[in-house]
MIDOSE-1310 file (N, C-alpha, C; in nm, 2 decimals, decimal comma, always signed):
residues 264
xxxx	+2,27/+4,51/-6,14/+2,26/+4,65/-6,19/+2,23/+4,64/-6,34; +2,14/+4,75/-6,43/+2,12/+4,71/-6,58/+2,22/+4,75/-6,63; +2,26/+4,68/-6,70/+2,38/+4,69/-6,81/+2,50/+4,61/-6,80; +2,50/+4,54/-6,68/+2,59/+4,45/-6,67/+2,59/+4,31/-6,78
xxxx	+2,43/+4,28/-6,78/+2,40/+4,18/-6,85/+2,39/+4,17/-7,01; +2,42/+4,27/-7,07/+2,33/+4,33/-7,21/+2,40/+4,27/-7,32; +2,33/+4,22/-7,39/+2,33/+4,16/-7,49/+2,34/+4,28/-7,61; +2,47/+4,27/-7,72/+2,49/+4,40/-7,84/+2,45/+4,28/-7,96
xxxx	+2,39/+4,28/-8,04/+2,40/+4,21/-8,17/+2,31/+4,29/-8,28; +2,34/+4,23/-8,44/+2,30/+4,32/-8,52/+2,14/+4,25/-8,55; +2,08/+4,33/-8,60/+1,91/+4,37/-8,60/+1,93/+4,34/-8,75; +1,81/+4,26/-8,83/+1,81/+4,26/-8,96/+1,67/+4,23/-9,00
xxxx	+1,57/+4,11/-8,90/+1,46/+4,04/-8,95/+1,36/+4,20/-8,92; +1,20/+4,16/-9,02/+1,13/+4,25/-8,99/+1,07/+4,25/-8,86; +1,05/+4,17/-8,76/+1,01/+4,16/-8,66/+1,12/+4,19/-8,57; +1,26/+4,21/-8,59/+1,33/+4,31/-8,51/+1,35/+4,45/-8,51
xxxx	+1,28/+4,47/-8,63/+1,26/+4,61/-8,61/+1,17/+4,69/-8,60; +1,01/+4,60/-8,60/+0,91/+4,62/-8,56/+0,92/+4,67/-8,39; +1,00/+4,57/-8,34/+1,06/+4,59/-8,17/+1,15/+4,73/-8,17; +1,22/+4,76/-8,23/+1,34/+4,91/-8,29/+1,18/+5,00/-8,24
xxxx	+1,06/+5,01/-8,32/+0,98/+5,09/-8,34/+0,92/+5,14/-8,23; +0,90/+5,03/-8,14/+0,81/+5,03/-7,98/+0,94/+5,17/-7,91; +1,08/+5,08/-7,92/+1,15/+5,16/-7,82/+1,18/+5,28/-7,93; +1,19/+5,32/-8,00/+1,15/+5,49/-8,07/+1,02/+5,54/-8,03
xxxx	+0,91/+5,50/-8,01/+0,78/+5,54/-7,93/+0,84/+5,59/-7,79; +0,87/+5,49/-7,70/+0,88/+5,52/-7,56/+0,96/+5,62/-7,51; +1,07/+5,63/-7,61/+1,21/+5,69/-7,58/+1,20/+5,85/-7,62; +1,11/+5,88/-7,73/+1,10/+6,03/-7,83/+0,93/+6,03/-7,83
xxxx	+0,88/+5,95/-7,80/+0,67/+5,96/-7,83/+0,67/+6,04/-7,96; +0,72/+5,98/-8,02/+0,70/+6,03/-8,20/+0,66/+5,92/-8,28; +0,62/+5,95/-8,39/+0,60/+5,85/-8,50/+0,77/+5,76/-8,56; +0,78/+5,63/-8,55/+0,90/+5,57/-8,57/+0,92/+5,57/-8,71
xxxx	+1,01/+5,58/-8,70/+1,07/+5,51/-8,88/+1,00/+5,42/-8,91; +0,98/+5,44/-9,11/+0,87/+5,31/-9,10/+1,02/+5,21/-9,17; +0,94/+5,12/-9,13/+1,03/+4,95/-9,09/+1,08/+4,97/-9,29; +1,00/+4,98/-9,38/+1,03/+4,98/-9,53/+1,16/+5,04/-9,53
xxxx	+1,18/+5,17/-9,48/+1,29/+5,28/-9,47/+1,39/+5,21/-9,39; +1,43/+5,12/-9,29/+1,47/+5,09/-9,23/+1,56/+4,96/-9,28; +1,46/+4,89/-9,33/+1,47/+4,75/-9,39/+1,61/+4,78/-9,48; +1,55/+4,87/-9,59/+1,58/+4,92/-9,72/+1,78/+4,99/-9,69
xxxx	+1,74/+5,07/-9,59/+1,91/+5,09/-9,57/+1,97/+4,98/-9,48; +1,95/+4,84/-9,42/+2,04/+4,80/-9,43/+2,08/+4,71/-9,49; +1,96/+4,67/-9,63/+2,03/+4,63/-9,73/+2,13/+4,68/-9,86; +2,18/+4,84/-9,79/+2,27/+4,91/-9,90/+2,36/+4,94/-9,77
xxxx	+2,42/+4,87/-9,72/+2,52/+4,93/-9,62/+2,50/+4,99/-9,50; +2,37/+5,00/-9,45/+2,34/+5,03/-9,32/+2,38/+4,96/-9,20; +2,34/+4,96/-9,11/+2,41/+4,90/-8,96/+2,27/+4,94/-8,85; +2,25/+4,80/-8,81/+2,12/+4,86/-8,71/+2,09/+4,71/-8,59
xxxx	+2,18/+4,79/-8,48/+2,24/+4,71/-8,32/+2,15/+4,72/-8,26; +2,09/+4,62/-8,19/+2,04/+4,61/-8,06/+2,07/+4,58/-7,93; +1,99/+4,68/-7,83/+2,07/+4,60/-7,69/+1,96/+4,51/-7,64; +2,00/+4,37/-7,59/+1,88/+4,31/-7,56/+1,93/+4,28/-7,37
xxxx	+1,78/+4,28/-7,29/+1,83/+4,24/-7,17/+1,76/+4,15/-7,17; +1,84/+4,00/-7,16/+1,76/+3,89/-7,20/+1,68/+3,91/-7,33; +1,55/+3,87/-7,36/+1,50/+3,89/-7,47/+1,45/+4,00/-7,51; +1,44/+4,12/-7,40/+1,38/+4,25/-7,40/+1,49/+4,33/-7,49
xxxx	+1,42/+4,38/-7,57/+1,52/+4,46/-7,71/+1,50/+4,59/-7,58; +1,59/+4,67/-7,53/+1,63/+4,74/-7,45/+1,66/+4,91/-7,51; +1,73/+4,90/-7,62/+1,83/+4,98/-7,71/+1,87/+4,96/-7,87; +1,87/+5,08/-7,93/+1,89/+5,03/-8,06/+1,98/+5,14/-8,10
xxxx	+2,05/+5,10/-8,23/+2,17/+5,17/-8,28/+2,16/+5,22/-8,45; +2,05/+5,33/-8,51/+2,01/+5,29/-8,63/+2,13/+5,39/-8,72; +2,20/+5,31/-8,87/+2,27/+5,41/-8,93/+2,26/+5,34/-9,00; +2,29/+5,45/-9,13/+2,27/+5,41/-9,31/+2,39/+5,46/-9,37
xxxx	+2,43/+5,43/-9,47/+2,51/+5,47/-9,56/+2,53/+5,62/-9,64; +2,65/+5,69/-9,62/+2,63/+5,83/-9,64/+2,74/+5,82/-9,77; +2,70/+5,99/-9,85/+2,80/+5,98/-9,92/+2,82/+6,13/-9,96; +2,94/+6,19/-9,99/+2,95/+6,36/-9,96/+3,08/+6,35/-10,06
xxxx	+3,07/+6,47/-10,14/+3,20/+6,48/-10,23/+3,30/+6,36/-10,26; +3,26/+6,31/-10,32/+3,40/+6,14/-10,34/+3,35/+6,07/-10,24; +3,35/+6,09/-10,11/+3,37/+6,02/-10,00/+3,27/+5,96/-9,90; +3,28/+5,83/-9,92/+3,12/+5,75/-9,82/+3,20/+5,73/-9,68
xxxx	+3,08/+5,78/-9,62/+3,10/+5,71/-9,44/+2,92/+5,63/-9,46; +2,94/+5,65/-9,27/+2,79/+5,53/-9,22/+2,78/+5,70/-9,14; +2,62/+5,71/-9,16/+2,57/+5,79/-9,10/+2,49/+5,77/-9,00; +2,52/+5,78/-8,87/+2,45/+5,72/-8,77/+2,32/+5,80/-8,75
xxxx	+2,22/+5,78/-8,74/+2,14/+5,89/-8,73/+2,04/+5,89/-8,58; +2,08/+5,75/-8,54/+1,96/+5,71/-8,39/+1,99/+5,64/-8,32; +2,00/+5,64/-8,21/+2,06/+5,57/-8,05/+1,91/+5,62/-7,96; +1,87/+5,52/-7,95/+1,78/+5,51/-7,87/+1,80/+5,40/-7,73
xxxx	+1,78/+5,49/-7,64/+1,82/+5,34/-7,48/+1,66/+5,42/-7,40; +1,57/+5,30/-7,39/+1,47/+5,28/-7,30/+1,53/+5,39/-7,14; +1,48/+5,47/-7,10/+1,49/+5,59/-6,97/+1,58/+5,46/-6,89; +1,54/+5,43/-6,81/+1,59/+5,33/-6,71/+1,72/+5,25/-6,74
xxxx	+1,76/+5,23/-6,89/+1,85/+5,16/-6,90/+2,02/+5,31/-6,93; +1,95/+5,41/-6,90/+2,01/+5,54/-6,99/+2,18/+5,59/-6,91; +2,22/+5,49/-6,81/+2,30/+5,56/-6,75/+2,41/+5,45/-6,71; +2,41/+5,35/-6,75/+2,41/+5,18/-6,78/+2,53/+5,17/-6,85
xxxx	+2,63/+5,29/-6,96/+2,74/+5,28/-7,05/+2,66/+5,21/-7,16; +2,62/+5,13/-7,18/+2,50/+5,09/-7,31/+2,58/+5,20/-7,40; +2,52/+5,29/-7,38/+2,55/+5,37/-7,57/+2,68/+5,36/-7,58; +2,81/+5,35/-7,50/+2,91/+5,37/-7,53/+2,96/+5,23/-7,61
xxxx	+2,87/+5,10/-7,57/+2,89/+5,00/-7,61/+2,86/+4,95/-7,78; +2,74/+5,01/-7,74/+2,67/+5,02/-7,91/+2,74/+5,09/-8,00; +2,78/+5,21/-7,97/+2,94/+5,29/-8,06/+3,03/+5,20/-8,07; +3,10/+5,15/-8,01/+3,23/+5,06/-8,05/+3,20/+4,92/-8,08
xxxx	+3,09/+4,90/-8,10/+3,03/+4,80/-8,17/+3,00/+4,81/-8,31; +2,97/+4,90/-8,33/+2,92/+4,98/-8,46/+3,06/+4,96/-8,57; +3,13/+5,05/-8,46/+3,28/+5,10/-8,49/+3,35/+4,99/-8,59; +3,36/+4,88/-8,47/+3,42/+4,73/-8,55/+3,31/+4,69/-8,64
xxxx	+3,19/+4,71/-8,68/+3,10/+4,63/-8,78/+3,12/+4,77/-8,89; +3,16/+4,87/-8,86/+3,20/+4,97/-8,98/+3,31/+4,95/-9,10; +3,40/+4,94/-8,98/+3,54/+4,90/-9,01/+3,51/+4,76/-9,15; +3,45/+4,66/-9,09/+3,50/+4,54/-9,20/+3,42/+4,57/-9,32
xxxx	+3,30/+4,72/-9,33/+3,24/+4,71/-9,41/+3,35/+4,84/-9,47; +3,43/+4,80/-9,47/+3,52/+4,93/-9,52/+3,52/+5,12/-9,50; +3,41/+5,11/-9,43/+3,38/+5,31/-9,35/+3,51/+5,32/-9,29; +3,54/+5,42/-9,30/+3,67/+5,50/-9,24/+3,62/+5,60/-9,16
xxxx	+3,49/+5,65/-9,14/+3,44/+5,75/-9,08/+3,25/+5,75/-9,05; +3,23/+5,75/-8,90/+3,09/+5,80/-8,88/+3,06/+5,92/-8,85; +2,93/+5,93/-8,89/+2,95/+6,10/-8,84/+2,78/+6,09/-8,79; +2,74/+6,22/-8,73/+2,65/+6,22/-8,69/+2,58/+6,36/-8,58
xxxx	+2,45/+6,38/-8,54/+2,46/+6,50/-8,49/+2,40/+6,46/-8,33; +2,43/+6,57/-8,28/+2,37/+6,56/-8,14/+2,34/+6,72/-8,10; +2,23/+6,74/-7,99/+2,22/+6,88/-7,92/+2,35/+6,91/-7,86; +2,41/+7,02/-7,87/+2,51/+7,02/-7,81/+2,48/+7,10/-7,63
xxxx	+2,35/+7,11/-7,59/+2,31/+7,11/-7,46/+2,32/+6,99/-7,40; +2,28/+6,88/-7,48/+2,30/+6,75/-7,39/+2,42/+6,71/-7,33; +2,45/+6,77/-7,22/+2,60/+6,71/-7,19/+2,58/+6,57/-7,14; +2,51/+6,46/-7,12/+2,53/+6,33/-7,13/+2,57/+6,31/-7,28
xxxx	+2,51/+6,33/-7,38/+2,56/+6,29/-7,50/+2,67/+6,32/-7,55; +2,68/+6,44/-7,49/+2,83/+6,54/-7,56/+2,96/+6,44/-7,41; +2,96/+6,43/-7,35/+3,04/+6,32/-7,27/+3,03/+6,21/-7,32; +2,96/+6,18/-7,38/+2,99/+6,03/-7,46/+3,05/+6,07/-7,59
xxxx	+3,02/+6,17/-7,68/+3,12/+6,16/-7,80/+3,21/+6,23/-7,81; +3,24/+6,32/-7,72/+3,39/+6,38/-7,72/+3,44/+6,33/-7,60; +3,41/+6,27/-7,53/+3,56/+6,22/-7,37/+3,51/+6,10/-7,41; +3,46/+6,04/-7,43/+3,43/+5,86/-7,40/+3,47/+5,80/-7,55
xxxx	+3,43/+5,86/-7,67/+3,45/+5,80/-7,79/+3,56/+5,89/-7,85; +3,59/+5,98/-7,80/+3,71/+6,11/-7,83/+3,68/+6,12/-8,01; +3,56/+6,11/-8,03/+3,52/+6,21/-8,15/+3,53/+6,35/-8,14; +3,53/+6,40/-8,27/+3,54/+6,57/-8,28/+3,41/+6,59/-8,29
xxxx	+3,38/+6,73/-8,26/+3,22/+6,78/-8,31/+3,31/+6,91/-8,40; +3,23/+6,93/-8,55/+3,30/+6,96/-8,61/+3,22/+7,09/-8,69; +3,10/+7,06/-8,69/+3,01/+7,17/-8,75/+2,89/+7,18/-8,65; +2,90/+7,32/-8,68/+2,76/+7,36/-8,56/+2,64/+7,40/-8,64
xxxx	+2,53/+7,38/-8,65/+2,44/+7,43/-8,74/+2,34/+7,45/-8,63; +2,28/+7,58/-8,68/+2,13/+7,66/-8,60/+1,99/+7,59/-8,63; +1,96/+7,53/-8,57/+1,82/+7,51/-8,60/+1,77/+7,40/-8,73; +1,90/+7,31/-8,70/+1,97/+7,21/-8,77/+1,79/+7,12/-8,87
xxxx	+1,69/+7,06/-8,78/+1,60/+7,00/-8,81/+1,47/+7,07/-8,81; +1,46/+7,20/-8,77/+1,35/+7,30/-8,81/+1,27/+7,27/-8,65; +1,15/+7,30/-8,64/+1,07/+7,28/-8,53/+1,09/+7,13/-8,53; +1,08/+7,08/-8,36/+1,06/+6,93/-8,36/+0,94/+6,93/-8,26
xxxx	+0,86/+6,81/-8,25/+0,74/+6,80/-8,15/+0,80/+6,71/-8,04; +0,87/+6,64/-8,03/+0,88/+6,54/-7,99/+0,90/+6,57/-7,80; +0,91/+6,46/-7,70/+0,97/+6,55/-7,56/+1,06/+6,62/-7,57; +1,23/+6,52/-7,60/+1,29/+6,57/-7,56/+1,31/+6,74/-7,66
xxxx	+1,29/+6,76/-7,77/+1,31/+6,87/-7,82/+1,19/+6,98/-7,85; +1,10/+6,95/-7,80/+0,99/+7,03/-7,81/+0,99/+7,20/-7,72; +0,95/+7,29/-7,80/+1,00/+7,44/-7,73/+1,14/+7,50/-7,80; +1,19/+7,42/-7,86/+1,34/+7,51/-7,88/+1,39/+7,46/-7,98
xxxx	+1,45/+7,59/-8,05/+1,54/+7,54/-8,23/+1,64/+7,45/-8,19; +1,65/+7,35/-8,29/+1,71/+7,23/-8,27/+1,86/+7,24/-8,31; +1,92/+7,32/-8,21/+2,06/+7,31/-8,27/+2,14/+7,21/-8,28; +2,20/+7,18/-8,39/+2,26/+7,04/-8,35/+2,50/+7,06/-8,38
xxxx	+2,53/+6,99/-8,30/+2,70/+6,99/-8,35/+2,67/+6,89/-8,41; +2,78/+6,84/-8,60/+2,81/+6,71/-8,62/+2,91/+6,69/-8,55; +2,91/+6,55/-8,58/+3,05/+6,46/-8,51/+3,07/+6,39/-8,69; +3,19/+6,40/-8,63/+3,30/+6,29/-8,72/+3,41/+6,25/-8,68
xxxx	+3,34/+6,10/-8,63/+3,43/+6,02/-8,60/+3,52/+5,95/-8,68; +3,67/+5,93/-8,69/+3,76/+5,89/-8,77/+3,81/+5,74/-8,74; +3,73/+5,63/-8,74/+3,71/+5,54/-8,66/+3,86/+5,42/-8,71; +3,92/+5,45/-8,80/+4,08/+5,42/-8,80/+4,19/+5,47/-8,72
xxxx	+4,17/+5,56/-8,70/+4,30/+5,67/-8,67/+4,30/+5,62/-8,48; +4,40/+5,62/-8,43/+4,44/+5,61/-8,26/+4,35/+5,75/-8,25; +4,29/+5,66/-8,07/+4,23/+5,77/-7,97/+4,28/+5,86/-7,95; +4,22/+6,00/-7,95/+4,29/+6,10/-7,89/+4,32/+6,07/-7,76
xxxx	+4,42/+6,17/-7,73/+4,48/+6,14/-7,55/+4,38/+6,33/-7,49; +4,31/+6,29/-7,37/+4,27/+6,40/-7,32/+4,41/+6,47/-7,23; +4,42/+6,57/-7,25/+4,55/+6,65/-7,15/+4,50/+6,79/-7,13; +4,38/+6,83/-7,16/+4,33/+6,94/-7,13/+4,28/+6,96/-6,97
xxxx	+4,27/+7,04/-6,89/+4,22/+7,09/-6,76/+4,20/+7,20/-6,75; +4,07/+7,20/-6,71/+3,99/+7,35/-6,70/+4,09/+7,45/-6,68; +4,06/+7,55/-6,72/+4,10/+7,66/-6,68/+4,01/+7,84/-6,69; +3,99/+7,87/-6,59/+3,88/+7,90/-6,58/+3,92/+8,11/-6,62
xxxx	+4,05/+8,07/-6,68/+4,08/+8,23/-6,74/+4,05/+8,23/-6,86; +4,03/+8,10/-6,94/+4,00/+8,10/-7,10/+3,85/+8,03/-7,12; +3,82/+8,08/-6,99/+3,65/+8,08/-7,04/+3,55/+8,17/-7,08; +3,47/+8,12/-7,20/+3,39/+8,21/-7,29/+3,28/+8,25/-7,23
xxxx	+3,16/+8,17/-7,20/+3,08/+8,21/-7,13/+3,05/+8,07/-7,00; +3,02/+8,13/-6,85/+2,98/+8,09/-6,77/+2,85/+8,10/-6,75; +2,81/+8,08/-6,59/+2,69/+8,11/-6,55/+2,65/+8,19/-6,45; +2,58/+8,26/-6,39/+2,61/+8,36/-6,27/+2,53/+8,26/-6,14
xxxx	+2,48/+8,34/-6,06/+2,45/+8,30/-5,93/+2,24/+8,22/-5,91; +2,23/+8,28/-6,04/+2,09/+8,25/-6,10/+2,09/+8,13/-6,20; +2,20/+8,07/-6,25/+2,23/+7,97/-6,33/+2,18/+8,05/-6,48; +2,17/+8,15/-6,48/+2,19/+8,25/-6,62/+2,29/+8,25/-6,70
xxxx	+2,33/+8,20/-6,80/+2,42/+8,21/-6,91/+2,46/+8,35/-6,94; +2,64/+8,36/-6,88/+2,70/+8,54/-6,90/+2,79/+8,52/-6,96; +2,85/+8,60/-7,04/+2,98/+8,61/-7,13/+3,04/+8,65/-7,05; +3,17/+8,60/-7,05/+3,24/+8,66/-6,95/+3,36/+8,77/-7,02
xxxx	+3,44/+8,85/-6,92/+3,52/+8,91/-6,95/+3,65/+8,93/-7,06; +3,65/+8,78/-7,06/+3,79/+8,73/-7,15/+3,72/+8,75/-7,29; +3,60/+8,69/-7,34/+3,54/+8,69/-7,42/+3,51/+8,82/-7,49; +3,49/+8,91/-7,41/+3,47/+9,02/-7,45/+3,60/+9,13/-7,47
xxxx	+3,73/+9,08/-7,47/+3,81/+9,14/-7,47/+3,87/+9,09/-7,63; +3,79/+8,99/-7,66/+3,81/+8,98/-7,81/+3,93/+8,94/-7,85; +4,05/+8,88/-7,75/+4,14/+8,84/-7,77/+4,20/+8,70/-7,76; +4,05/+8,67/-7,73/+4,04/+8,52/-7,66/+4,04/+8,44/-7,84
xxxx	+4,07/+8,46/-7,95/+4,08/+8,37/-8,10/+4,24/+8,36/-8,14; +4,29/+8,36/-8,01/+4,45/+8,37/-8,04/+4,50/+8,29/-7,93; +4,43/+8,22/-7,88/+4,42/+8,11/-7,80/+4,42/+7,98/-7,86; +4,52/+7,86/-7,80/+4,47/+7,71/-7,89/+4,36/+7,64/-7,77
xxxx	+4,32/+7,65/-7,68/+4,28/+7,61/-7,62/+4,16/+7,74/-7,52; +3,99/+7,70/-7,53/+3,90/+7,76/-7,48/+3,80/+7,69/-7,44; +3,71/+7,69/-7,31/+3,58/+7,64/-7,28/+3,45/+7,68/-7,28; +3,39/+7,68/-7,26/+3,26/+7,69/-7,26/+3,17/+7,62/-7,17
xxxx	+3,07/+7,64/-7,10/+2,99/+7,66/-6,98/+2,88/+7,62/-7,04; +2,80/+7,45/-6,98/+2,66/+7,49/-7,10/+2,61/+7,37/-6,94; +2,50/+7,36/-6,91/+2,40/+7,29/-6,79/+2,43/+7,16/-6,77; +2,47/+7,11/-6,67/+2,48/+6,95/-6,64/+2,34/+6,88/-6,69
xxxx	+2,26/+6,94/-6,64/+2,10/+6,87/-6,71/+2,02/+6,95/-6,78; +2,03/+6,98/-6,91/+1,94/+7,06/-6,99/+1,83/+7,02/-6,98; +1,77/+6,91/-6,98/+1,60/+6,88/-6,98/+1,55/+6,87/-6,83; +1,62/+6,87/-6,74/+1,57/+6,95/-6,64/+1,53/+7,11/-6,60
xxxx	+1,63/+7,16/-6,64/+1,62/+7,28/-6,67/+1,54/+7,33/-6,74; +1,48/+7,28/-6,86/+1,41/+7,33/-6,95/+1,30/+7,31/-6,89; +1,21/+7,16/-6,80/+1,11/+7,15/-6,73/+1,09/+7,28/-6,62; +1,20/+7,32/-6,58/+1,16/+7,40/-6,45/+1,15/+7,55/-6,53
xxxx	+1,24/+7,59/-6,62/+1,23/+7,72/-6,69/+1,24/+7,74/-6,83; +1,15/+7,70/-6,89/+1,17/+7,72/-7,02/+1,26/+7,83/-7,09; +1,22/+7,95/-7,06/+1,28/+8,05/-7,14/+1,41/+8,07/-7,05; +1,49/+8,03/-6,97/+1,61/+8,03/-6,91/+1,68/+7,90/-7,06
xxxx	+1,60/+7,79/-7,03/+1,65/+7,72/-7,16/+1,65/+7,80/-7,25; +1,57/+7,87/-7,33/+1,60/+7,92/-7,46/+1,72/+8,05/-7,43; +1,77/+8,12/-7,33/+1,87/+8,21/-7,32/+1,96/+8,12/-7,34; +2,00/+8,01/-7,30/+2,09/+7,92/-7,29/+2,12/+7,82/-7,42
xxxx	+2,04/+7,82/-7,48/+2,03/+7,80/-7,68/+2,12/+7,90/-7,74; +2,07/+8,02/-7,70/+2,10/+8,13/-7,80/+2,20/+8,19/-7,77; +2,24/+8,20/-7,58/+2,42/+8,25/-7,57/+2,46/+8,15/-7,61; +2,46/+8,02/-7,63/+2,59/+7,93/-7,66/+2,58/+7,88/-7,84
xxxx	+2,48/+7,88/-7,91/+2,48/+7,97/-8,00/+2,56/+8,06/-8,08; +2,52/+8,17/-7,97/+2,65/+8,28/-8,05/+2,77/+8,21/-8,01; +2,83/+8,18/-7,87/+2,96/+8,12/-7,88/+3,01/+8,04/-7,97; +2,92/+7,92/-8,01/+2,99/+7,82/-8,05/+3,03/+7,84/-8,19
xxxx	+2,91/+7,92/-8,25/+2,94/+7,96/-8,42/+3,07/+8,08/-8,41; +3,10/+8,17/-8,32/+3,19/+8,23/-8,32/+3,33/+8,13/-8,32; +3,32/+8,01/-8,24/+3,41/+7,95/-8,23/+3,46/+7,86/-8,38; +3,33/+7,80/-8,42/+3,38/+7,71/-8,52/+3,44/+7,81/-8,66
xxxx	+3,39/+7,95/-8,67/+3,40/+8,05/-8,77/+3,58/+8,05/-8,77; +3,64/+8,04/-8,63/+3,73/+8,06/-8,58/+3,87/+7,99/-8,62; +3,77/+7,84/-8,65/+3,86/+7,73/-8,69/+3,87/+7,63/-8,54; +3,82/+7,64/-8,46/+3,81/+7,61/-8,35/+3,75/+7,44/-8,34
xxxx	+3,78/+7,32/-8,27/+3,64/+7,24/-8,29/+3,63/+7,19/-8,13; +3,51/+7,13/-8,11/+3,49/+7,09/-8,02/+3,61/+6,93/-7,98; +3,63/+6,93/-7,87/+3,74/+6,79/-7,90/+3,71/+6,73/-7,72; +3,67/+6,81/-7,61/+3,62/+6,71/-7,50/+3,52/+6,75/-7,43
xxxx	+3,47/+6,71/-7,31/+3,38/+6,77/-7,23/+3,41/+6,76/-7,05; +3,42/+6,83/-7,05/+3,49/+6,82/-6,87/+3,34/+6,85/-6,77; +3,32/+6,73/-6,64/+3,21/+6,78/-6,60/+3,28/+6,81/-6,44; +3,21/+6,92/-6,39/+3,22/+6,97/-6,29/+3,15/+6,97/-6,13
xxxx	+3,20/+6,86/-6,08/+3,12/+6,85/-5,97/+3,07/+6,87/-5,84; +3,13/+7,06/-5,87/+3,09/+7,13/-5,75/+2,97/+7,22/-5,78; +2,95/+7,22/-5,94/+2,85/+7,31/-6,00/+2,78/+7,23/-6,05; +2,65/+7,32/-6,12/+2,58/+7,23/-6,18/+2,56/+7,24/-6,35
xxxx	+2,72/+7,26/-6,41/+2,77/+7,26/-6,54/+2,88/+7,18/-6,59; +2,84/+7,14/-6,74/+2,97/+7,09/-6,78/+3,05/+7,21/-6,89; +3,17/+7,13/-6,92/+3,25/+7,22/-6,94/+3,29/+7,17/-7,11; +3,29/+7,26/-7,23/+3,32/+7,21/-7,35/+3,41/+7,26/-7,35
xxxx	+3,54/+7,15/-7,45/+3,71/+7,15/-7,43/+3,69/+7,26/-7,58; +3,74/+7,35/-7,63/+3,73/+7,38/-7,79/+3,88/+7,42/-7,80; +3,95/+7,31/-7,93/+4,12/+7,32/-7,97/+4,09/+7,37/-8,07; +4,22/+7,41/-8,13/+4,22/+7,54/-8,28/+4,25/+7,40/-8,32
């Protein structure tokens, strides 16, 4: 099975990241990072993992050094896994790899963004790495060309990870009376009841309804994807306004949705 075998080590020579570049082609079919830019942050504190299967560079893990009011973290900005290797745990590996090569470089914190439609990715940083998603921003990166984001404003959640602090413990279980918005019988994105009764911000605990496979979905219906941008959207920015953050992801396997955990 792939992933059994994988090799995690850190990436430095120019000719390992000429290889970084191939799998940023295959993975996004965009223009890669040039190797200068690349080079360059991880000689100021950057971090940049590979997964190799055997000699085959498989996966890569690229982050640079950040820095925001007083306070530096590592900013991870790119996890790339070859299609075929994508379901393998790999990324979860390359994270706590990172994590410990963070740690001795003194970071107390990664942070970083993701689509918050991708519920593969959002299951890996809120239930698998029990990071928080902490800020929602609209249309985070402007138009993108690339596959996976081409057609639709690039909303992205950050994450910040507190990579000192003990794992959160999950204890949350659906509950399907403190849910914001669902889906109907069409896989259409509805606000529901509770939601609209406006009483639902006095709650510590609420979910949210967003597609088991968004890039499926988006192949078969485009503009059902874009309803499903823009209701969760309004939700999520109503939520974060709220003081609310994202903290797990519950997937459900009699539908074809996962479930976002949001604690006050």
């Amino acid at each position: 099975m792939k992933g059994n075998h994988i090799e995690i080590r850190v990436l430095s020579t120019m000719e390992e990241l000429a290889e970084v570049q191939k799998v940023e082609i295959a993975v996004w079919n965009m223009e890669p990072v040039p190797l200068h830019q690349t080079f360059t942050a991880l000689q100021n504190g950057g971090i940049l993992l590979g997964a190799f299967d055997g000699e085959k560079l498989i996966g890569f893990l690229y982050s640079f050094a950040g820095f925001n009011e007083g306070t530096a973290y590592l900013c991870s900005h790119m996890l790339g896994i070859l299609p075929e290797y994508q379901t393998s745990g790999i990324g979860e590996k390359m994270k706590i790899k990172q994590a410990e090569l963070a740690r001795k470089l003194g970071y107390r914190m990664i942070t970083w963004t993701f689509d918050p439609l991708e519920s593969r990715n959002a299951y890996l940083n809120l239930h698998k790495l029990r990071a928080t998603g902490a800020i929602y921003d609209a249309n985070h990166y402007g138009i993108m060309n690339d596959g996976l984001n081409q057609g639709l404003p690039s909303d992205r959640i950050q994450i910040k990870w507190f990579i000192n602090e003990e794992k959160r413990n999950s204890t949350h279980h659906f509950d399907n009376q403190k849910l914001l918005l669902d889906a109907d019988g069409s896989s259409v994105p509805v606000l529901t009841e509770f939601f609209k009764r406006a009483e639902w911000n006095s709650a510590e605990v609420l979910f949210v309804a967003i597609p088991k496979n968004f890039q499926e979905l988006k192949q078969m219906n485009l503009e059902l994807a874009k309803k499903w941008r823009m209701e969760t959207r309004f939700v999520f920015q109503e939520l974060f306004e709220e003081g609310f953050q994202a903290t797990d992801l519950l997937l459900d396997n009699d539908r074809s949705l996962s479930y976002y955990v949001f604690t006050r």
